[in-house]
C-alpha positions as CSV (number, residue, x, y, z in Angstrom):
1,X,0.0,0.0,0.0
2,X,1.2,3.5,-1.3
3,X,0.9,6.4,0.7
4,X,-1.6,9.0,1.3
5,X,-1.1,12.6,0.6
6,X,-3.3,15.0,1.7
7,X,-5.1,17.2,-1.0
8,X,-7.4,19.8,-1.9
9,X,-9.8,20.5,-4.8
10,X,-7.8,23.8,-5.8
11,X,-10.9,24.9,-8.4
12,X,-12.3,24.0,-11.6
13,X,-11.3,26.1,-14.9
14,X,-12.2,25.7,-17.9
15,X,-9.4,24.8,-20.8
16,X,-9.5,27.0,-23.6
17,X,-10.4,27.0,-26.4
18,X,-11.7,23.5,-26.2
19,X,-13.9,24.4,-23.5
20,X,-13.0,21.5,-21.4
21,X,-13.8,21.5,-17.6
22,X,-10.5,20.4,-15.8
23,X,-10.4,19.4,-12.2
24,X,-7.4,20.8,-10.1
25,X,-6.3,18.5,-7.3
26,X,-3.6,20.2,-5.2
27,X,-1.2,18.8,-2.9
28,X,-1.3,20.6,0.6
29,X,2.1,19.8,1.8
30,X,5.3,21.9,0.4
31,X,5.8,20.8,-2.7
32,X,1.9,21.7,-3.8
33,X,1.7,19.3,-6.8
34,X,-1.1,19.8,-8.8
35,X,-3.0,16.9,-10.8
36,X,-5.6,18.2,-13.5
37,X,-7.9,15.8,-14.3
38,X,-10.8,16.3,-17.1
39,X,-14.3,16.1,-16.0
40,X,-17.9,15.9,-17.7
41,X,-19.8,19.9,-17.7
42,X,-22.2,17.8,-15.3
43,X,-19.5,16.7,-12.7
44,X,-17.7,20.7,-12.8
45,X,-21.6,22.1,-12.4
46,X,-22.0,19.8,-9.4
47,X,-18.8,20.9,-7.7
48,X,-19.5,24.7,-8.6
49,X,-22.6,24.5,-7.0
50,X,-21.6,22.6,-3.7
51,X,-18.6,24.9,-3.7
52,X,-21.2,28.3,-4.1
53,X,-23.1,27.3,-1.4
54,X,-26.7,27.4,-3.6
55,X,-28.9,24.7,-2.2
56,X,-31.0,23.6,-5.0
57,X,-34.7,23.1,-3.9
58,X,-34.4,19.7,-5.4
59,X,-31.5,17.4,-4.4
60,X,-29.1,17.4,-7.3
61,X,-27.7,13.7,-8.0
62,X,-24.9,14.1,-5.7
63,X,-26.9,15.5,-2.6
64,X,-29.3,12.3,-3.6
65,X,-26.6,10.0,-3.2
66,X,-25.1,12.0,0.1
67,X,-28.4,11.6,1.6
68,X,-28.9,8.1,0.9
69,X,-25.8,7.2,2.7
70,X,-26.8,9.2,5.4
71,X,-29.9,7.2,5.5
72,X,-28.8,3.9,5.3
73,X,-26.5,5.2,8.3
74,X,-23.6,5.7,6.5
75,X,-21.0,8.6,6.6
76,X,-18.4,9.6,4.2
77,X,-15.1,9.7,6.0
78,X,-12.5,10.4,3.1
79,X,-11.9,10.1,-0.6
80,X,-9.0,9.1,-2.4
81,X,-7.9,9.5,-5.6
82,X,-6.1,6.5,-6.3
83,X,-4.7,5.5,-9.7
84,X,-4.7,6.5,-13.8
85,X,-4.8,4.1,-16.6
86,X,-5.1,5.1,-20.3
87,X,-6.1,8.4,-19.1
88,X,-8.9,7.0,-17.1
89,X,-8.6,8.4,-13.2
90,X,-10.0,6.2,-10.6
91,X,-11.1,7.1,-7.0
92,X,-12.2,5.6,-4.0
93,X,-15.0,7.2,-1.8
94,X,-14.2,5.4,1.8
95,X,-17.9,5.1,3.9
96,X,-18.3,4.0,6.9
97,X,-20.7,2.0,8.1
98,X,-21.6,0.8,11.2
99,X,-18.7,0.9,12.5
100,X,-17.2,-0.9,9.2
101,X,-15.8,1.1,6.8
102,X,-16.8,0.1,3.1
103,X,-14.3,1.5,0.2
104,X,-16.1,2.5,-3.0
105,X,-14.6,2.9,-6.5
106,X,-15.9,6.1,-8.6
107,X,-14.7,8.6,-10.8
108,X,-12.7,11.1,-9.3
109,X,-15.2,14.2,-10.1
110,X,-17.7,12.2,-8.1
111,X,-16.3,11.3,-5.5
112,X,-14.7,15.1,-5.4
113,X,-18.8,16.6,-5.5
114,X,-19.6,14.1,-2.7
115,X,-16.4,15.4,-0.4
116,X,-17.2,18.9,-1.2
117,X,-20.3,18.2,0.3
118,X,-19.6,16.0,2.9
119,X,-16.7,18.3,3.8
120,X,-14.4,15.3,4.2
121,X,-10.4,15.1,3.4
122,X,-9.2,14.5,0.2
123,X,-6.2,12.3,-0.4
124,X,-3.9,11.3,-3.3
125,X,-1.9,8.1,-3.8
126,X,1.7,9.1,-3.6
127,X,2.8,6.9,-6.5
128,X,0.2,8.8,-8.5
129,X,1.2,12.5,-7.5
130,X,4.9,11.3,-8.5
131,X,3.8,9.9,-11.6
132,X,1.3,13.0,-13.0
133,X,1.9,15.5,-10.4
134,X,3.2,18.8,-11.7
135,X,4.6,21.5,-10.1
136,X,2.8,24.6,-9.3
137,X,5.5,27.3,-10.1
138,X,5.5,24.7,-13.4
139,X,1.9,24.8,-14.1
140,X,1.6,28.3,-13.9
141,X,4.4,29.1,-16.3
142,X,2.7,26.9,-18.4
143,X,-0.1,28.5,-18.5
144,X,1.1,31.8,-18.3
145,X,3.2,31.0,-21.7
146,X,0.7,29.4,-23.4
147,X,-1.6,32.6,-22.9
148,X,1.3,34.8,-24.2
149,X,1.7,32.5,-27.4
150,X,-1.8,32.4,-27.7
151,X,-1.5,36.4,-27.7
152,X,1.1,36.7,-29.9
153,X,-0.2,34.4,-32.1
154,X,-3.6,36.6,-32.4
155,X,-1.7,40.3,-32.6
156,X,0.4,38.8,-35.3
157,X,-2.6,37.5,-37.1
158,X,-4.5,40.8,-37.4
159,X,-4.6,43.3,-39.8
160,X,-5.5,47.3,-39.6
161,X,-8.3,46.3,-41.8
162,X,-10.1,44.2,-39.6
163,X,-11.2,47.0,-37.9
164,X,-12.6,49.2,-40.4
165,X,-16.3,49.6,-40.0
């Protein structure tokens, strides 16, 4: 058994221009890894909501299942983001039960919309931050270089024409 690292949803952003919801997992501890993982528009609207605070007059799919742990007298303790494979992410939601905790495998943006909720810790497996982990200070000059190219990219592309009326 690997190691647990705690983590943190960081946010959700959205990857342009493919308009691609992506799922920031950070590490807490000094190094502050980040894993981005893609998610479904459904998954990133559940997390955005839980994270906004709105409570929907209707449970949303994730409250549903929350409350039907709850009461089957279950409890979300922790979830764990465990493993990749051919880009697939896997996760494991961890519920106790009567005193016996059950380990449940689910995507990772479930399993993230049913912490946020639950407002449980978030782990990652250690051999999976090593392997996909990237640095923040890395990730952000990423990022901030793409944008720039992106930028450059446009400026160059325009001509004094284009903005005759």
């Amino acid at each position: 058994m690997t190691k647990r690292l705690a983590a943190e949803l960081e946010g959700i952003r959205v990857e342009v221009p493919s308009n691609i919801p992506v799922m920031l997992i950070r590490e807490i501890d000094d190094s502050r890894r980040v894993i981005p993982i893609y998610i479904g528009e459904a998954e990133a609207s559940s997390i955005s909501v839980a994270l906004s605070g709105v409570v929907p007059d209707r449970p949303l799919t994730h409250d549903l299942m929350l409350n039907t742990i709850a009461e089957m007298g279950g409890e979300v303790v922790m979830v764990v983001v465990t493993d990749v494979r051919e880009h697939t992410y896997f996760a494991n939601i961890h519920i106790a039960v009567g005193g016996v905790e059950r380990v449940i495998s689910a995507r990772p943006s479930d399993a993230i919309a049913l912490a946020v909720r639950a407002e449980v810790p978030v782990f990652v497996e250690s051999d999976l931050m090593d392997k996909v982990g990237k640095s923040a200070v890395t990730a952000d000059e990423t990022d901030e270089e793409e944008i720039l190219d992106d930028f450059r990219e446009f400026i160059n592309s325009i001509n004094p024409e284009d903005f005759q009326g």
